[in-house]
OpenMM code with the backbone's topology and positions (N, CA, C; nanometers):
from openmm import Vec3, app, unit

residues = "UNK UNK UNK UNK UNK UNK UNK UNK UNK UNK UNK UNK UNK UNK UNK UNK UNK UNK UNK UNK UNK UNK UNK UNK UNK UNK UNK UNK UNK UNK UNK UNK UNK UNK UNK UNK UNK UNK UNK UNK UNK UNK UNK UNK UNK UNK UNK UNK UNK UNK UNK UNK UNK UNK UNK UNK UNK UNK UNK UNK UNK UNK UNK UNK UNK UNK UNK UNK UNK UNK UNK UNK UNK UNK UNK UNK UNK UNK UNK UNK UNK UNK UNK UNK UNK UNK UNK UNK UNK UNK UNK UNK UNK UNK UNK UNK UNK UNK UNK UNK UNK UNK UNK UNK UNK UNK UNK UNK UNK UNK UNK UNK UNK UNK UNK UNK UNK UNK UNK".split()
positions = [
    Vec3(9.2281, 11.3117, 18.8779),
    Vec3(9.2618, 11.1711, 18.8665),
    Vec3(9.4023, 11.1513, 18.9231),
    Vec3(9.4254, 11.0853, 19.0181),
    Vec3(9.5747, 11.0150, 19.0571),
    Vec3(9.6220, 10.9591, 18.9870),
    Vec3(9.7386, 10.9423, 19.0612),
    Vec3(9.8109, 10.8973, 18.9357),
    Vec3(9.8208, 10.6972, 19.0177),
    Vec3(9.8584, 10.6555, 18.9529),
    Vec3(9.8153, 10.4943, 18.9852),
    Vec3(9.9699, 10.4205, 19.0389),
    Vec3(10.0057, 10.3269, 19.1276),
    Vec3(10.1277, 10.2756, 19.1546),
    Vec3(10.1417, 10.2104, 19.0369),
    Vec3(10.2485, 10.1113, 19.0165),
    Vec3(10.2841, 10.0277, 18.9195),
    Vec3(10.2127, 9.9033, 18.9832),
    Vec3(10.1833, 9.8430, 19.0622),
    Vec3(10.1064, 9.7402, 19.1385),
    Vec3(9.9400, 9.7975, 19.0834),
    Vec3(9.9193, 9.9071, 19.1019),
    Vec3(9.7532, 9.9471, 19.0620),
    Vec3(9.7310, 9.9700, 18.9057),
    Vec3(9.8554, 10.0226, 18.8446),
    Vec3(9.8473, 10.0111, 18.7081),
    Vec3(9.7908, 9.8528, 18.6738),
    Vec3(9.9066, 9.7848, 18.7033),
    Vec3(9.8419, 9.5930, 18.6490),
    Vec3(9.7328, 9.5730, 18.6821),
    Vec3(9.6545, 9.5804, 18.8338),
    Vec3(9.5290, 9.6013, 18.8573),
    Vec3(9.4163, 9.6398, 18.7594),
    Vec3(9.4545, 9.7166, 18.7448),
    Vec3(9.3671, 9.8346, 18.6789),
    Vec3(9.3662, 9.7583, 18.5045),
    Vec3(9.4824, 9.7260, 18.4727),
    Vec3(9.5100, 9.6508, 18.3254),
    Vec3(9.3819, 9.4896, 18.3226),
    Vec3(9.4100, 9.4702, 18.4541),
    Vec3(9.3192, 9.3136, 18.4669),
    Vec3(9.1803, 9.3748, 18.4747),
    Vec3(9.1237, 9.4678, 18.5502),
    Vec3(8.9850, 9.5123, 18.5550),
    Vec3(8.9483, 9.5379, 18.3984),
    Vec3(9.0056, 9.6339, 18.3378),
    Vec3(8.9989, 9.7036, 18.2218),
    Vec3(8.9184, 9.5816, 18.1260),
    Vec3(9.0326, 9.4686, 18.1355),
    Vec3(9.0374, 9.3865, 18.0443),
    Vec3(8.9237, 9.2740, 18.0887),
    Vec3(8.8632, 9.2676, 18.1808),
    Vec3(8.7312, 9.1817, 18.2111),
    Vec3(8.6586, 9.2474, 18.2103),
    Vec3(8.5988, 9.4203, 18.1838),
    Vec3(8.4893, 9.5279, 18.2422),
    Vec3(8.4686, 9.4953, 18.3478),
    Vec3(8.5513, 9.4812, 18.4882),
    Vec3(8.5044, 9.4452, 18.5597),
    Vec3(8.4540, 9.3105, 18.6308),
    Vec3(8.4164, 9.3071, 18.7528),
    Vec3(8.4200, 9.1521, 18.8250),
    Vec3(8.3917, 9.1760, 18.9452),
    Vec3(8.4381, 9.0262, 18.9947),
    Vec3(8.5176, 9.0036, 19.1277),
    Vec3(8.6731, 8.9757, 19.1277),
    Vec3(8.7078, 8.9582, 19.2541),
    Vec3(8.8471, 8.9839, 19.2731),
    Vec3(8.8977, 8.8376, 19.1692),
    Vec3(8.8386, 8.7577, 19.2181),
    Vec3(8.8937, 8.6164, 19.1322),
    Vec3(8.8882, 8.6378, 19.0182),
    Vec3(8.7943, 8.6996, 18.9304),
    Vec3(8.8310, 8.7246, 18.8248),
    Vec3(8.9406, 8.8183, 18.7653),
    Vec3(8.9731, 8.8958, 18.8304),
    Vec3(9.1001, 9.0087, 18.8191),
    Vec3(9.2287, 8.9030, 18.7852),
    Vec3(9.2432, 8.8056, 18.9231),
    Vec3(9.3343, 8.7795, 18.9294),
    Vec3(9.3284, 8.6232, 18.7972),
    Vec3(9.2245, 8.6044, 18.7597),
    Vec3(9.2864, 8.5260, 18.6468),
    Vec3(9.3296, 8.5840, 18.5525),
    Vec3(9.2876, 8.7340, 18.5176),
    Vec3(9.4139, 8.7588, 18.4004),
    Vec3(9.4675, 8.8000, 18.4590),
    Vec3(9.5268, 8.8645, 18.5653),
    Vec3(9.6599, 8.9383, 18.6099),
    Vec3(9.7742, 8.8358, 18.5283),
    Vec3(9.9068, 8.9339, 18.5137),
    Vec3(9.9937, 8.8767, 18.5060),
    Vec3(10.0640, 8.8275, 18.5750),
    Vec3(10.1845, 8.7253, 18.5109),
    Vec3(10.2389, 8.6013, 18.6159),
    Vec3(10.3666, 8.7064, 18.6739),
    Vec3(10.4072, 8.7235, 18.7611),
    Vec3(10.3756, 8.6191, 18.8858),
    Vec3(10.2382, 8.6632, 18.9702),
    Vec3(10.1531, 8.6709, 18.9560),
    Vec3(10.0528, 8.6257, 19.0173),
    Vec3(10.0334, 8.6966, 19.1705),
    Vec3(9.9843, 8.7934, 19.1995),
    Vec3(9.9755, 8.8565, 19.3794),
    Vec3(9.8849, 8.7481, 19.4332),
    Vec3(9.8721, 8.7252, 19.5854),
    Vec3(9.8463, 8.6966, 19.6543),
    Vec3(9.6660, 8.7071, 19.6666),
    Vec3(9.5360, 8.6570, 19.6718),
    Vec3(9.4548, 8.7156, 19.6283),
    Vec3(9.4122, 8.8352, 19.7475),
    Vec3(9.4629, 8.8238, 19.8884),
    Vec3(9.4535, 8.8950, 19.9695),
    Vec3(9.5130, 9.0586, 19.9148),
    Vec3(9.6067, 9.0643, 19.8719),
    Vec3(9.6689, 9.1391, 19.8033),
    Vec3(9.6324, 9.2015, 19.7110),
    Vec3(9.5917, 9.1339, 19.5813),
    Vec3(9.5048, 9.2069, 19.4918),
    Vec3(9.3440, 9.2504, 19.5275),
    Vec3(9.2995, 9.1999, 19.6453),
    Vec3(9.2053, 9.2499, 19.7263),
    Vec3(9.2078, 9.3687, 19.7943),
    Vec3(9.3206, 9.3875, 19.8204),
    Vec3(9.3846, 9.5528, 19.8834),
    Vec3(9.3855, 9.6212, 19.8074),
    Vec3(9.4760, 9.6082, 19.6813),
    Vec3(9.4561, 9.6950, 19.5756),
    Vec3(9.3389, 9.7328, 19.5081),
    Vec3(9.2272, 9.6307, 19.5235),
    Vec3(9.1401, 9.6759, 19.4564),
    Vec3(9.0462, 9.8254, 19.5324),
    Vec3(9.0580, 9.7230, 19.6500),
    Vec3(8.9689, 9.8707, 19.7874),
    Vec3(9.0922, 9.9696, 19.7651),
    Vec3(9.2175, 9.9944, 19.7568),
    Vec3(9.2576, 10.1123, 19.7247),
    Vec3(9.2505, 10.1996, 19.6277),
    Vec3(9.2146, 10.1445, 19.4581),
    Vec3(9.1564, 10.1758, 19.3837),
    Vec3(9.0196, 10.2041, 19.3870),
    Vec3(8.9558, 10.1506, 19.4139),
    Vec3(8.7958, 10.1762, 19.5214),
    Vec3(8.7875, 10.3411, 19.5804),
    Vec3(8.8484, 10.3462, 19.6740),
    Vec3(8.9092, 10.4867, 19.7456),
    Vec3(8.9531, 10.5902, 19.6544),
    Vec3(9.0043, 10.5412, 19.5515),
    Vec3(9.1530, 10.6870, 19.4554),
    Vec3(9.0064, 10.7128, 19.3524),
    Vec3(8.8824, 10.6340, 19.3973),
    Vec3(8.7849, 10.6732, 19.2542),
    Vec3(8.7999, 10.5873, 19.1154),
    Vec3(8.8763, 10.5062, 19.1184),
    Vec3(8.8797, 10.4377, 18.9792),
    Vec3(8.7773, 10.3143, 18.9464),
    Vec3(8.7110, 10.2861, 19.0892),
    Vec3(8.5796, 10.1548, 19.0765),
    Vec3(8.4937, 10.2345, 19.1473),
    Vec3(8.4031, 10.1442, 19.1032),
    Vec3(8.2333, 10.1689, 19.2263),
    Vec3(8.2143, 9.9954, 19.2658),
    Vec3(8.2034, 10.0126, 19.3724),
    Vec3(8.1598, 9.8659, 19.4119),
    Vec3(8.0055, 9.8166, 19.4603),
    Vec3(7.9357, 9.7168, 19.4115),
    Vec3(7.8233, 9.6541, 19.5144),
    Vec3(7.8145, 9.5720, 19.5617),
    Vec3(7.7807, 9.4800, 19.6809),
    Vec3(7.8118, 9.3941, 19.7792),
    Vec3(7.6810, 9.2938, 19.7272),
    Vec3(7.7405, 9.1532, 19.7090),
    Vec3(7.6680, 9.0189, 19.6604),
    Vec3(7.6855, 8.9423, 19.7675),
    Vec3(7.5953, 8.8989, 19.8326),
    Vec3(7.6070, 8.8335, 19.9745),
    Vec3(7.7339, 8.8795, 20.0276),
    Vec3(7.8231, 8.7916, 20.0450),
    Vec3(7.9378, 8.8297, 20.1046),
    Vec3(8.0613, 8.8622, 20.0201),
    Vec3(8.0428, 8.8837, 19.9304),
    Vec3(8.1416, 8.9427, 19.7888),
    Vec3(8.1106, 9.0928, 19.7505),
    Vec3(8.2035, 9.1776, 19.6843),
    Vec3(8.2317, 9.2657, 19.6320),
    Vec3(8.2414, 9.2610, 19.4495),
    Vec3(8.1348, 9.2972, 19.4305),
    Vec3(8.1381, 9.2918, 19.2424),
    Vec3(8.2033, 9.4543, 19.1785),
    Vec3(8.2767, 9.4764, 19.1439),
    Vec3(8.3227, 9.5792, 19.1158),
    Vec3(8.3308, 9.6629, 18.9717),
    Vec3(8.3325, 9.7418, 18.9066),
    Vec3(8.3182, 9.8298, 18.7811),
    Vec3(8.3756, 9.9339, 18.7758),
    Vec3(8.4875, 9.9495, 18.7051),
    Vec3(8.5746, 10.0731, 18.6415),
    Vec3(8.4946, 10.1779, 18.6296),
    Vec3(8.5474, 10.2995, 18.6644),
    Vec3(8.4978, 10.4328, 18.6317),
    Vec3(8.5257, 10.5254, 18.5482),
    Vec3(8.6708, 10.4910, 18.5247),
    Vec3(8.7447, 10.5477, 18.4864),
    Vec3(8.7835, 10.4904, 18.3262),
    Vec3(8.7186, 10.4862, 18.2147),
    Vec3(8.7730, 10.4110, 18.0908),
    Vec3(8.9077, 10.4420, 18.0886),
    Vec3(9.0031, 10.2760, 18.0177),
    Vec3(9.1425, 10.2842, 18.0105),
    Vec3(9.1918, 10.4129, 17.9218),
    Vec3(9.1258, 10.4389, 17.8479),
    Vec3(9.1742, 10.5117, 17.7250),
    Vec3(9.1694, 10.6541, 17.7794),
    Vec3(9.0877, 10.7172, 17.8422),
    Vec3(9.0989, 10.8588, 17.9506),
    Vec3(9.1902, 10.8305, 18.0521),
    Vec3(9.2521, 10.7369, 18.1424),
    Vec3(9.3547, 10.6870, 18.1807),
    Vec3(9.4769, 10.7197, 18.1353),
    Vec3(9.4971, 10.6381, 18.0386),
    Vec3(9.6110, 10.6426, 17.8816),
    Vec3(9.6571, 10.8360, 17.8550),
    Vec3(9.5524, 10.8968, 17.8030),
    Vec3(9.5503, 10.9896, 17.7610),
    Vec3(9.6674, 11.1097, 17.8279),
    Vec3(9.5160, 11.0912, 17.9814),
    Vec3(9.5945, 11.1990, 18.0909),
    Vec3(9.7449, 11.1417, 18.1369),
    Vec3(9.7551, 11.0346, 18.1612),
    Vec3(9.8861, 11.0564, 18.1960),
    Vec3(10.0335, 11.0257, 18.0814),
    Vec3(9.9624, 10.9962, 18.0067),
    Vec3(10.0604, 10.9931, 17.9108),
    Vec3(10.1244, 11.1591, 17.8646),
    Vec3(9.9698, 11.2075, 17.7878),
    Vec3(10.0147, 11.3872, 17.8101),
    Vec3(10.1026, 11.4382, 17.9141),
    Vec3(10.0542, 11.3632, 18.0618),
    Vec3(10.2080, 11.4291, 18.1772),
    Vec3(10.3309, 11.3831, 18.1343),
    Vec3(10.3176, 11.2264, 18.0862),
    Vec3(10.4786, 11.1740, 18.0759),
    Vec3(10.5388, 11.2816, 17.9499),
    Vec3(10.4426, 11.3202, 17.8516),
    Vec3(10.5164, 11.3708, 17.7524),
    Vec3(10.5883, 11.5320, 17.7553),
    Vec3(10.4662, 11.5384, 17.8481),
    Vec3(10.5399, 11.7185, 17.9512),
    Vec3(10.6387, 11.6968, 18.0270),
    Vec3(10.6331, 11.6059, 18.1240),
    Vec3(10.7503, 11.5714, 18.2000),
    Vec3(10.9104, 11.5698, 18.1532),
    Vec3(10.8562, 11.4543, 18.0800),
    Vec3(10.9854, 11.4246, 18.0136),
    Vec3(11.0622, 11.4343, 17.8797),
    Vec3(10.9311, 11.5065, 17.7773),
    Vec3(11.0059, 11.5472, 17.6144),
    Vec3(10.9644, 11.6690, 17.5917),
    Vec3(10.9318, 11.7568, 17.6858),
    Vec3(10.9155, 11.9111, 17.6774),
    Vec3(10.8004, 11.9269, 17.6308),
    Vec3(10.6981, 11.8481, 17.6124),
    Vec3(10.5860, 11.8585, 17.6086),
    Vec3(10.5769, 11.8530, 17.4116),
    Vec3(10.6616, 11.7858, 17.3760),
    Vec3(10.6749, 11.7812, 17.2259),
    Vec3(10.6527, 11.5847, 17.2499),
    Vec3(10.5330, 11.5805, 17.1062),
    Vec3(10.5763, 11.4132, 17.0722),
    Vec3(10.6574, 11.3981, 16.9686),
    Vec3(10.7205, 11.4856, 16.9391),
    Vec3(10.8221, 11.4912, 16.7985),
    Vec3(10.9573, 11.4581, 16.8645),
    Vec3(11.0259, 11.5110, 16.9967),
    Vec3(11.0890, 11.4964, 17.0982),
    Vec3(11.0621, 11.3173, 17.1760),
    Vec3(10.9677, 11.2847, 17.1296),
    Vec3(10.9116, 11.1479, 17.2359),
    Vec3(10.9709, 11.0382, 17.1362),
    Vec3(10.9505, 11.0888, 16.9831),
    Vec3(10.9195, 10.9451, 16.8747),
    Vec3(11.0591, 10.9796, 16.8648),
    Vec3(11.1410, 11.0975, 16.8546),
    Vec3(11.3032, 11.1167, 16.7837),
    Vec3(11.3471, 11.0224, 16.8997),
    Vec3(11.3411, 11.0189, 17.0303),
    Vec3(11.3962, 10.9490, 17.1288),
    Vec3(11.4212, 10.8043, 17.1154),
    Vec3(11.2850, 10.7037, 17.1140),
    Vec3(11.2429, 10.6146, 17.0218),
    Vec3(11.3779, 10.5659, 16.9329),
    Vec3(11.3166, 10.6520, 16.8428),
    Vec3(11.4521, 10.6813, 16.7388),
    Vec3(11.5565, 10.5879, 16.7306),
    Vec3(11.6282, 10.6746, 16.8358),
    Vec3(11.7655, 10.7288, 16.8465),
    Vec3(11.8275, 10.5857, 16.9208),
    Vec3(11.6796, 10.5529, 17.0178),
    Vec3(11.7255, 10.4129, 17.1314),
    Vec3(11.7058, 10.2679, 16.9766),
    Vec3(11.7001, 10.3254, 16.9133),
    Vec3(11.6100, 10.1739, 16.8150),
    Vec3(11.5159, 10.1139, 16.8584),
    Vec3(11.4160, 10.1776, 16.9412),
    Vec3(11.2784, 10.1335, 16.9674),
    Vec3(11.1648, 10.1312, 16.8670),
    Vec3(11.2144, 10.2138, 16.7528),
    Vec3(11.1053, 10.1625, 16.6427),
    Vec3(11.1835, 10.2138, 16.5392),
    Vec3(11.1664, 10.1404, 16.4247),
    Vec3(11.2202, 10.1669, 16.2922),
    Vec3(11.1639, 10.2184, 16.1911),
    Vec3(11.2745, 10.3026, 16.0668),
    Vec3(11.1860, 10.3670, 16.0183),
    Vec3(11.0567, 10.3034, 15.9776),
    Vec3(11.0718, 10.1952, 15.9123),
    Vec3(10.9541, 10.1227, 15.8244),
    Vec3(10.8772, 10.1985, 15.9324),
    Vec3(10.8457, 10.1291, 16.0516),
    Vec3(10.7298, 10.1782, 16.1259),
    Vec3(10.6976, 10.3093, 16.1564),
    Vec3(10.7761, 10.3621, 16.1499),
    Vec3(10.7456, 10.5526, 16.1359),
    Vec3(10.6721, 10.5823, 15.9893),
    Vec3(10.7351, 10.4998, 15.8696),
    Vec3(10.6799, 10.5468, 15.7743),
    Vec3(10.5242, 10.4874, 15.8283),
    Vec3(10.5065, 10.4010, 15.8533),
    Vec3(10.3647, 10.3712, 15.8679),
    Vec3(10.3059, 10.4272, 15.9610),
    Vec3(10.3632, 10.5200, 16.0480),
    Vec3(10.2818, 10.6112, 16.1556),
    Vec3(10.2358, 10.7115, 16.0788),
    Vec3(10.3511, 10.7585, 15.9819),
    Vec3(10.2781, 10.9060, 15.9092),
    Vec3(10.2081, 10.8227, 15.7922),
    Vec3(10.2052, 10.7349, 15.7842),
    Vec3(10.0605, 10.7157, 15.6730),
    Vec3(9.9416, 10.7123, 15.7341),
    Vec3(9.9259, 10.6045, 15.8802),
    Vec3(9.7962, 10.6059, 15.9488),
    Vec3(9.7893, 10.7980, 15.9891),
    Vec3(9.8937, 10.8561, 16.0259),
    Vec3(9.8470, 10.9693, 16.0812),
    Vec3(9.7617, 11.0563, 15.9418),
    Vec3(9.8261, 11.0420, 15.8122),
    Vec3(9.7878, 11.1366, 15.6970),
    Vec3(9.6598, 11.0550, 15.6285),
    Vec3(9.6448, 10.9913, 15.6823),
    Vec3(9.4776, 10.8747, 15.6545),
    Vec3(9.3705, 10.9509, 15.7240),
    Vec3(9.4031, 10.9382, 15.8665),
    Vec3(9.2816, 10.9775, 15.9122),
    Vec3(9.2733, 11.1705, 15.9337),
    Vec3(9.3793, 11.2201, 15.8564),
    Vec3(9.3520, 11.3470, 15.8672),
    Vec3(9.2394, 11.4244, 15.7289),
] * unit.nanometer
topology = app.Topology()
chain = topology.addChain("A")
for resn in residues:
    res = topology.addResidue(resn, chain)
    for name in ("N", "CA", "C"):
        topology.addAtom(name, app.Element.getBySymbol(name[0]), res)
C-alpha cells in the first residue's frame, strides 16, 4: 500500500465518507476550499492507479469504489508514523501529546478506562 499525498489523503477522506460515487459526489463533501472538479478528477485516476479504487464506466462517467477500507488505511500508516517518529512505542506517542497539552489528563484517564473495558 502507498503511502497517499496530503491532496489524496482528503480525497480518499471524501470517497471513504460517501462509499464511493462519482466525482461530483466526492467533491460535495470535500473540504472547503474546494479543488477544482478537473482536479479532484486527477486525483481520483491517480488513486485509481496507486490501487485504492476500482472504477466502472456509466455512459460517459466513471462510478468509482474504495478498495482499500479507511480503517486498514489508518492502521498501516499510522503503525509507520509511530515507528518513524516515537520509536515504535505508543507510550512515547500519548507522553508527547502530553507534554504539548494535546490531551488532558481527564482524557487519558478515560483512555485507560475504555482501554481496561474492553480488555
Amino acid at each position: 500500500m502507498e503511502k497517499l499525498t496530503q491532496q489524496e489523503e482528503i480525497a480518499m477522506l471524501a470517497i471513504w465518507k460517501t462509499s464511493g460515487g462519482f466525482v461530483k459526489d466526492f467533491l460535495e463533501v470535500h473540504p472547503a476550499p474546494q479543488p477544482p472538479y478537473t482536479t479532484l478528477a486527477s486525483t481520483v485516476k491517480n488513486l485509481e492507479k496507486k490501487g485504492y479504487l476500482q472504477s466502472r464506466k456509466i455512459g460517459n462517467v466513471y462510478e468509482y469504489q474504495p478498495i482499500i477500507p479507511e480503517n486498514e488505511y489508518k492502521q498501516k500508516f499510522m503503525s509507520g508514523f509511530v515507528k518513524d517518529y516515537f520509536e515504535n512505542s505508543y507510550k512515547n506517542l500519548v507522553t508527547f501529546f502530553a507534554k504539548e497539552k494535546k490531551i488532558s489528563p481527564e482524557e487519558l484517564k478515560e483512555i485507560v478506562k475504555m482501554i481496561e473495558k474492553n480488555q
